[in-house]
C-alpha angles and dihedrals in degrees: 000000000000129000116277086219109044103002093248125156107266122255118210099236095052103034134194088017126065097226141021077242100058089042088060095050076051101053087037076061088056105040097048092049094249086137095052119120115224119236135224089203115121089212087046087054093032089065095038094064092051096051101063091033085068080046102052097031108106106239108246114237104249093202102056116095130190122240 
């Protein structure tokens, strides 16, 4: 079995990776949504719109009032 990130021959303690290195590269993947797989789905799309658009949206001030 080789290694899904280098192509290294795989080592026991880190399989199925070859190093602890490669096994992180692997969890970064993970963790930034490089392995997702994209959705024709209107509702998938739907709530992914709103989602960033809570992200990008400045917050409004509460406390500021108009006069």
């Amino acid at each position: 079995m080789s290694c899904p990130i280098c192509g290294g021959e795989t080592q026991k303690t880190h399989r199925p990776f070859c190093c602890k290195r490669c096994a992180d590269i692997d969890l970064g993947k993970w963790l930034t949504g490089a392995y997702s797989v994209p959705s024709q789905d209107l509702e998938d799309i739907e709530n992914a719109l709103e989602e960033a658009g809570r992200v990008q949206a400045p917050e409004k001030n509460p406390q500021q009032t108009r006069h």
